[in-house]
C-alpha positions in Angstrom: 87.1 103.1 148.7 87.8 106.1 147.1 88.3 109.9 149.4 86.3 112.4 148.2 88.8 115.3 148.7 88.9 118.1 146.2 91.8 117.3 144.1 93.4 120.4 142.7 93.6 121.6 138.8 96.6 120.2 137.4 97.9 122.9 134.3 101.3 121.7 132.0 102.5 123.0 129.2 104.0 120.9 126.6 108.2 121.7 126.5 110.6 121.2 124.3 113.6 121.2 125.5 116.2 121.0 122.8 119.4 120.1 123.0 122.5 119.0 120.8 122.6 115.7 122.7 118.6 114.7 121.3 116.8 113.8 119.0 113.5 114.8 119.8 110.3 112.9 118.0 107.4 115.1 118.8 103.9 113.2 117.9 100.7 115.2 118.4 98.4 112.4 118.2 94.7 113.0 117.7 92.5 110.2 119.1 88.7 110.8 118.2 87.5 107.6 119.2 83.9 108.8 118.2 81.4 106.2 118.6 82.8 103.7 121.1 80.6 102.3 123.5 82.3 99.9 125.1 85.7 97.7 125.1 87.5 97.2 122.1 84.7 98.2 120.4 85.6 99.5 116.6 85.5 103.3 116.4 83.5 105.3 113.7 86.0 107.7 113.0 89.3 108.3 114.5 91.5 110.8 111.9 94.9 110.0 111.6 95.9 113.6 110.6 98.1 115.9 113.0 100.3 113.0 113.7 103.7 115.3 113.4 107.0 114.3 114.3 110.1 116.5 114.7 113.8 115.2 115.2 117.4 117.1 115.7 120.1 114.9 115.0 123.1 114.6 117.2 126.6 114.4 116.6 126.0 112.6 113.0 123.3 110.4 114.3 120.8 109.6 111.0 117.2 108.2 111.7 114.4 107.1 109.5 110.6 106.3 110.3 108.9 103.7 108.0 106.0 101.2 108.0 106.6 98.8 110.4 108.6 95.5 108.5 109.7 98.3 105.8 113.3 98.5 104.8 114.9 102.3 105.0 116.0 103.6 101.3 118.2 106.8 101.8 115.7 109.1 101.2 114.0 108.0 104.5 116.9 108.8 106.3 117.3 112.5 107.9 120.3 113.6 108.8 119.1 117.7 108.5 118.5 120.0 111.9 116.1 121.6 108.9 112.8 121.0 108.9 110.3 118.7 110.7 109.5 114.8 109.6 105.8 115.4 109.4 104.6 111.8 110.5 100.7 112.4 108.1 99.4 109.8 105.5 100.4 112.3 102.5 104.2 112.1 103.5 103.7 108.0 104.9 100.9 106.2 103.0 101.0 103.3 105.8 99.2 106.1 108.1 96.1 106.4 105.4 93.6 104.3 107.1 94.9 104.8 110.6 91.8 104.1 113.3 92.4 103.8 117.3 90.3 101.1 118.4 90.8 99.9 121.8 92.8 96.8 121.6 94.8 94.5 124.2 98.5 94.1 124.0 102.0 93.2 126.1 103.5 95.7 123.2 104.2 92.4 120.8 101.1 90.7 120.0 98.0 93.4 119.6 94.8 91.5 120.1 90.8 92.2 119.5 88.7 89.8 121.8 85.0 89.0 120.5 83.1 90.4 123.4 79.7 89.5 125.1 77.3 92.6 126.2 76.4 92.7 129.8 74.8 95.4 131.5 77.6 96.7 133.1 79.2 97.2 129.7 81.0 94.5 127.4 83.5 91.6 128.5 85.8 89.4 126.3 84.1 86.2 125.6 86.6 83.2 126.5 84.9 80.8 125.3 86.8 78.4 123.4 84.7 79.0 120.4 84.9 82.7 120.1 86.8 84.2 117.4 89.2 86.4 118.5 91.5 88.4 115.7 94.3 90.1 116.1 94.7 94.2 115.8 96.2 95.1 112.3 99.2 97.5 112.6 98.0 101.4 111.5 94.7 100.9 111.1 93.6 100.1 114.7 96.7 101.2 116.4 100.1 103.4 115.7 102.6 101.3 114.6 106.0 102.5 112.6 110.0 101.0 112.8 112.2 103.6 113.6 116.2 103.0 111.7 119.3 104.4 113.3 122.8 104.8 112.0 125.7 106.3 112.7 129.4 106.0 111.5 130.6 105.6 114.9 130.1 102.9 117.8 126.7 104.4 120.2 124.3 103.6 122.3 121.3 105.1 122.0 118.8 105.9 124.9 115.1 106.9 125.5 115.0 110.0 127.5 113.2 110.3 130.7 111.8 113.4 130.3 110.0 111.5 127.0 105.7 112.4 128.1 102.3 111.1 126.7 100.1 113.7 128.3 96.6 115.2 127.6 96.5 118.3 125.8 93.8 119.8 128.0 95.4 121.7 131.0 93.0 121.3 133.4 91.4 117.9 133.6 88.9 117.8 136.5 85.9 120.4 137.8 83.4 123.0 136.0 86.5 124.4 134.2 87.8 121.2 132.7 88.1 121.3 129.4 87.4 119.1 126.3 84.6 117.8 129.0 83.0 114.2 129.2 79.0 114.4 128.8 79.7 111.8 132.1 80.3 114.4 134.2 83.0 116.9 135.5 86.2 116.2 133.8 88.0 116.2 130.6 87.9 113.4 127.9 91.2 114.1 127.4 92.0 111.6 131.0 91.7 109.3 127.9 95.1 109.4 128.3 95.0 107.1 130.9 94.2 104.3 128.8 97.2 104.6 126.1 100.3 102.6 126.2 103.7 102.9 124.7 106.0 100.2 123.8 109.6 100.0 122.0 110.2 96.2 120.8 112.7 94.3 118.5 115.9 94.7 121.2 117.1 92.3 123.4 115.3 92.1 126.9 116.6 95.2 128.6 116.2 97.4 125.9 112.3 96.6 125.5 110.0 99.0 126.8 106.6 99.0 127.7 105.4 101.8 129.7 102.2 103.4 131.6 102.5 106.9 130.7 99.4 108.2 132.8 98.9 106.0 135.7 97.9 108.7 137.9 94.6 108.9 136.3 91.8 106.2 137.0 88.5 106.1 135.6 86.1 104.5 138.4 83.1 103.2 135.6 80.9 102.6 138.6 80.5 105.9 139.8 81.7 108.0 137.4 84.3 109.5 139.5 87.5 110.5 137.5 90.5 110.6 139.6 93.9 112.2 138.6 96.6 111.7 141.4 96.6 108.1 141.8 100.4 107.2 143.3 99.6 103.4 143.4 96.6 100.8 143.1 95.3 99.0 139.9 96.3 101.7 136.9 100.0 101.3 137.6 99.9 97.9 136.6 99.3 96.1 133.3 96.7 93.8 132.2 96.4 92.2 128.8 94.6 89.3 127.3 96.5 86.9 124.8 95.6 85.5 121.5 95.1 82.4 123.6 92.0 84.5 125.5 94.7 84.1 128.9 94.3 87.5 130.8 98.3 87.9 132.3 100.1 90.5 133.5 102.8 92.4 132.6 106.1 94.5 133.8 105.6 97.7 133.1 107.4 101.3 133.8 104.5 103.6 135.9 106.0 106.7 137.3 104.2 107.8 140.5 105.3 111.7 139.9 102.0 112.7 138.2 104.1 114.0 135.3 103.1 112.2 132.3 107.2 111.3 132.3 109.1 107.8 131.2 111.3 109.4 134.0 114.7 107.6 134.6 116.2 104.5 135.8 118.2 104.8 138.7 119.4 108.5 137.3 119.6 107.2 134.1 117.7 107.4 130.8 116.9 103.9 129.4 118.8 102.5 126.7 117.2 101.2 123.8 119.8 100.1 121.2 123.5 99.3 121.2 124.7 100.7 117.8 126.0 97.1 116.0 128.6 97.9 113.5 126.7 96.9 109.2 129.2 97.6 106.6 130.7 100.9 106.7 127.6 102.0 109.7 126.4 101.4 112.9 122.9 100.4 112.5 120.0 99.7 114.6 115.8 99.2 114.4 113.5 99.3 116.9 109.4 99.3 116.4 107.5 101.9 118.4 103.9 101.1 119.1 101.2 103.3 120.6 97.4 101.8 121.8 94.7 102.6 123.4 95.0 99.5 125.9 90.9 98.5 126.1 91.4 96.3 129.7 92.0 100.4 131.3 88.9 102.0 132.5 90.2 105.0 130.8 89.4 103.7 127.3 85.6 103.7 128.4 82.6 105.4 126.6 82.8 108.5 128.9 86.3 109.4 127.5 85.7 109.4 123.2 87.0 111.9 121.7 90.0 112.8 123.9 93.1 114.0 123.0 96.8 113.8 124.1 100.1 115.0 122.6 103.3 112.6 122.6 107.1 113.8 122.8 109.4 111.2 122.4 113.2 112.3 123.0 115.8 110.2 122.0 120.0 111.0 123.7 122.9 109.6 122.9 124.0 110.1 126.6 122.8 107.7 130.1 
């Protein structure tokens, strides 16, 4: 089912690509899932430091990153192209006991199934009288609200050149680096398995995307496969609280570039600017998981890495 043709070394480097129309969030997180051996399965250690984030402000555009159901005060606020927002649990406490565990989510409702041990690996157990729990916000998954406000009337837009990517360059072969113990290629295709989601708008400005989908993890023979334009990883699977396995809608670029990419030539709004007092003020909650239905977030793959760049425009 799978061709067996050599599939060539893929090498990125990470951009930045500034300008005075973005705010650019840049989140190196580090994902040492050390420990796992199988689906949601609770890591031993995952450290929660490295977790930076960086923003330029646009045209008197002010944004603020707290825990997630925090309000803003207006120290949280940054309005200043100085300096970084260093997103680490001296500077945000909520980030102290940050773990990622492999949970199961639609980007709302983050869910831990109890799970049975086969030996092809472990399952969720639907029976009615399994306890599942759900995933608790920063310490089994990344989780913060981000504010905006601005003294004008905006919209405000996540921009497609916005990438989740591995931080290894080359992810397949003898040279691939950060390698799996499971055979040639990089843990890093961990990747694979995390999800993004921006929440709290109304139904077009919700977001849940697939930033690697050109990476598939076949368990069965241990193949690792990293140009995938279509099949199984570009779609979305999830269990519910209720133990109901669904589907969801979900954006899954077929470009191989670790892009949100644009919607029909556009970047994709996220918040209409609603005029608070003397502001215009908006909140949306950004959510990051490692998404435990995806082959991706199998044993083989602990301790990879990837790097996440969020860049937010003011413009379509």
């Amino acid at each position: 089912m799978k061709d067996n043709n050599k599939l060539n070394e893929q090498k990125r480097k990470l951009g930045s690509l500034l300008s005075k129309n973005l705010i650019v969030i840049s989140v190196a997180i580090i994902v040492a899932l050390t420990g796992v051996i199988a689906w949601f399965t609770r890591s031993q250690t995952a450290p929660a430091d490295g977790v930076n984030v960086k923003c330029e402000v646009p045209d008197g555009l002010e944004v603020a990153v707290v825990a997630p159901g925090a309000t803003p005060t207006e120290d949280d606020y940054k309005k200043s192209l100085l300096g970084d927002i260093n997103l680490n649990k001296e500077d945000y406490p909520f980030l102290e006991n940050l773990e990622f565990v492999e949970v199961t989510s639609d980007g709302v409702e983050f869910v831990k199934p109890a799970l049975i041990q086969g030996s092809d690996g472990a399952y969720p157990n639907t029976d009615p009288s399994s306890e599942w729990s759900l995933a608790e916000p920063n310490k089994e998954y990344l989780c913060f609200d981000l504010y905006m406000r601005m003294n004008s009337s905006n919209a405000v837009y996540l921009d497609g050149d916005t990438t989740i990517k591995p931080v290894s360059d080359t992810l397949i072969g003898p040279d691939s680096q950060n390698k799996s113990e499971a055979g040639n290629f990089s843990r890093d295709c961990l990747v694979g398995a995390a999800r993004m989601s921006v929440t709290g708008g109304t139904a077009g400005e919700n977001i849940l995307w697939i930033p690697a989908p050109n990476i598939f993890y076949d368990s069965a023979s241990r193949n690792m496969y990293i140009d995938r334009t279509s099949g199984d990883s570009f779609t979305h699977s999830y269990y519910t609280s209720g133990k109901v396995l669904k589907t969801a809608a979900a954006i899954a670029n077929t470009g191989n570039t670790y892009k949100l990419g644009k919607s029909a030539g556009k970047n994709r709004k996220i918040a209409d600017l609603i005029k608070s007092g003397d502001k215009y003020v908006a909140h949306r909650r950004i959510s990051v998981w490692i998404e435990g239905q995806d082959d991706e977030s199998r044993f083989a793959l602990v301790n990879g890495f990837f790097k996440m760049q969020l860049k937010l425009s003011l413009n379509q």
